[in-house]
Structures are given as structure tokens and as C-alpha cells.
C-alpha positions in Angstrom: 0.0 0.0 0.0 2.6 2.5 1.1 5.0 1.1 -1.9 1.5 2.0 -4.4 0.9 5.4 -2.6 4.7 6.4 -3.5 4.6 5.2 -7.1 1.4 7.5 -7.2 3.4 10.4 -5.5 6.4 9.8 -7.8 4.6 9.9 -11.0 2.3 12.8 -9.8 5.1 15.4 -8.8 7.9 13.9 -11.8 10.2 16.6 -12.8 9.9 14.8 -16.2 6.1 15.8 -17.0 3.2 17.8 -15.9 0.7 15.7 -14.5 -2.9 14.9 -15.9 -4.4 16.8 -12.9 -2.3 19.6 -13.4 -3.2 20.2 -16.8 -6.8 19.3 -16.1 -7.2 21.8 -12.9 -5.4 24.3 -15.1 -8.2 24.3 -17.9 -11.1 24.0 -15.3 -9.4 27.2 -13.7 -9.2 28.6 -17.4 -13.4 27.9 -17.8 -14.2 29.6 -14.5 -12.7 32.7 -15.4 -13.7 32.3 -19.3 -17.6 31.5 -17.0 -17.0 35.0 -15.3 -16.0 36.8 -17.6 -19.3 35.8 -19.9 -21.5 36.9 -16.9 -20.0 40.2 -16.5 -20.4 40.8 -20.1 -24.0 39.9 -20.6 -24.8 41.6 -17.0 -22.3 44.0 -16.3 -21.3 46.1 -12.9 -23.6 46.1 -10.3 -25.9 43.2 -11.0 -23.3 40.7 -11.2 -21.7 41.7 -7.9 -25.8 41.5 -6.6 -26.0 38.1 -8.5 -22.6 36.9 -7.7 -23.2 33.6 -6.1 -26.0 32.4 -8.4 -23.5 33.5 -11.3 -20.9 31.1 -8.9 -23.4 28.4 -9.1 -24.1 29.0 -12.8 -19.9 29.3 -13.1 -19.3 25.6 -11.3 -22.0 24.1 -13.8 -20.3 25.3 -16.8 -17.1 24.0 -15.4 -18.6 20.4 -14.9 -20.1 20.1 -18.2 -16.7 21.6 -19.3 -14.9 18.9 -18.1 -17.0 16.0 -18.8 -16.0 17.3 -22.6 -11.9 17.4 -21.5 -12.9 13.9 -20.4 -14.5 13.1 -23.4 -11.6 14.2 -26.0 -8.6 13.6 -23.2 -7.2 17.4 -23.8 -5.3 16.8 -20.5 -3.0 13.5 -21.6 -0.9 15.6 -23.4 1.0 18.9 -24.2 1.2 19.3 -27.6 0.3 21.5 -31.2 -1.3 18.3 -32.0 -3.2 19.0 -28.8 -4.7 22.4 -30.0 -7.6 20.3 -31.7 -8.7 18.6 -29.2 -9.1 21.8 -27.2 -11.2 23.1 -29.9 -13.2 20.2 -30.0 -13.4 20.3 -26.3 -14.5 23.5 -25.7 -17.1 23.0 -28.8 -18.4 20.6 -27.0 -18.4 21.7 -23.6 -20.0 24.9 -25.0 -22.5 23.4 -26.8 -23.6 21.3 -23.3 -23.6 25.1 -21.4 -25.9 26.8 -24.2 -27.9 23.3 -24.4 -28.3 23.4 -20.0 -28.8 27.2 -20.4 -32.1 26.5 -22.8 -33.2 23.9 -19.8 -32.3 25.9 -17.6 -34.0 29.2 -18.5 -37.0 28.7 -17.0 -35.6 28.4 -13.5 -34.1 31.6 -11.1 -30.6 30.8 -12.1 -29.2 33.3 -14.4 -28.5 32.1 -17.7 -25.9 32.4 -20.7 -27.2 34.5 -23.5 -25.2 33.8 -26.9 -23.2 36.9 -27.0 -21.7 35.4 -23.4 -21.8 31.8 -24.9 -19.6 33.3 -27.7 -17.5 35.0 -25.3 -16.9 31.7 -23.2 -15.9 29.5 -26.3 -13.4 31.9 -27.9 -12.3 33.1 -24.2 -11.5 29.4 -22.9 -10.5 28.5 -26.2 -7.8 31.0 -26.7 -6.3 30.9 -23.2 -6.3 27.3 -23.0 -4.4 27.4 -26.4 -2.0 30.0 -24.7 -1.5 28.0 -21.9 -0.2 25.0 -24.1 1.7 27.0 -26.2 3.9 28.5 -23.4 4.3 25.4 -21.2 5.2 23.5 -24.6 7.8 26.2 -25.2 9.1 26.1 -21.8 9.4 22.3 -21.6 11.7 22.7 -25.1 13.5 25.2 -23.8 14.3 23.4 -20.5 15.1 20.0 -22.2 17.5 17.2 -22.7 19.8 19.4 -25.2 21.3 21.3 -21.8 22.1 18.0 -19.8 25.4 17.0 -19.3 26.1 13.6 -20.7 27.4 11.1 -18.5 29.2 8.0 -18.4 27.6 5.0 -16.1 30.3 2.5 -15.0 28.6 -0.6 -13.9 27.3 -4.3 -14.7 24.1 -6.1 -14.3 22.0 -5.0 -10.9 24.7 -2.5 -10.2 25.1 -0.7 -13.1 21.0 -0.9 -13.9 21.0 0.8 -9.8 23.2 3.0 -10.5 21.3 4.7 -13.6 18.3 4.4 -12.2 19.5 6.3 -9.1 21.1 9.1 -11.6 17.4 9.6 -13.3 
């Protein structure tokens, strides 16, 4: 169990790679503010700081259906331009579930997107979540392999084998 629970921590916190939960709480933290920032455009000043936490309630839906559609197209499995697609397709999706619990929704006391903020929250979370790749792709290639000092492992069998392992 302990042996399990330090694999887990190992491969969670690697120097090597940015973990799936990393890269998943980062585009959920990219949809709330993308959710926001569509409310304070369709309602603006004063009523959104009155409607605040229905507009929080309204924010933490969008970011569920959100990432049911990260789930659905695995945006978070990898940093990559390849990658950019999937976002789109993601955040297609994911916007198409908001406007699609916004028409069910509209007859309720919840405040609802209106397509000018549903066109806001697509391109918002789109673009920023493309940003976000784009620079922590760069910054992984510009702290990669290409710097390391190349070494020489002096060993045989188990030894050697322990001794590299213990150098990565």
C-alpha cells in the first residue's frame, strides 16, 4: 500500500512531465474565469456583484459540463500542437452542453448564458487554454535534454542498472 501510494506520489510530482491533474485543474481554472468573464459581459457592474453567487453556481455548472468534454476528448493527456484540436473540439463541446443546460435551464431563477456570453466563453476558454499550451510547450523545449550533461555509467548487471536508475 505504502509502496502503491509512492509510485502515485512519484509519478504525480515527476520533474519529467506535468501531470494529468495539473493540466486538467489548469483548464477548469481557465473555464471559470472564461464563465465570469461571460457573466460580466452579458450583466455588467452592479448586477453581477448583486448576482454573484447564483452566477458562482451558474460558473461551477459550466465548469462540470466543461470537463466532462476534456474527459471526453482527453485534452489533459498531453502537451502538444497536436493538442490544439482537441481543445477546440473540447471547448465546442463543452459549449455546446452550457448553451444546451442554459435553454433547460431558462425557466428556473438561475441566471442564464445568453449567446453573445456563450460566444464569449468558447473563444475566451478557447484562446487561453491554447496559450497555456503554447507557453508550457515552449518552456518544456526550452528546458530539455539538449542542456544535460552527458554522463558515463560505469557498472554491470543489478549495479550498473541501480546506478542509472538512481542518476534519473
Amino acid at each position: 500500500m505504502i509502496m502503491n501510494l509512492s509510485k502515485l506520489s512519484d509519478w504525480n510530482f515527476s520533474k519529467n512531465s506535468l501531470p494529468y491533474w495539473g493540466v486538467l485543474l489548469l483548464d477548469c481554472i481557465i473555464v471559470l474565469f472564461a464563465s465570469y468573464l461571460a457573466a460580466y459581459v452579458d450583466v455588467r457592474g452592479l448586477e453581477f456583484l448583486q448576482s454573484f453567487s447564483s452566477i458562482t453556481i451558474m460558473s461551477l455548472l459550466t465548469v462540470l459540463l466543461f470537463a466532462l468534454s476534456f474527459r471526453i476528448f482527453h485534452t489533459y493527456a498531453s502537451i502538444s500542437f497536436i493538442d490544439l484540436q482537441h481543445v477546440v473540439s473540447a471547448t465546442f463541446v463543452g459549449t455546446s452542453f452550457v448553451a444546451l443546460a442554459s435553454w433547460l435551464l431558462s425557466t428556473t431563477s438561475l441566471p442564464v448564458y445568453k449567446v453573445w456570453s456563450i460566444i464569449v466563453l468558447f473563444f475566451v476558454s478557447t484562446l487561453l487554454m491554447w496559450l497555456m499550451r503554447m507557453i508550457v510547450k515552449l518552456m518544456f523545449d526550452n528546458f530539455s535534454a539538449d542542456v544535460a550533461t552527458p554522463v558515463a555509467i560505469y557498472g554491470t548487471k543489478a549495479g550498473g542498472v541501480s546506478l542509472a536508475n538512481s542518476l534519473s
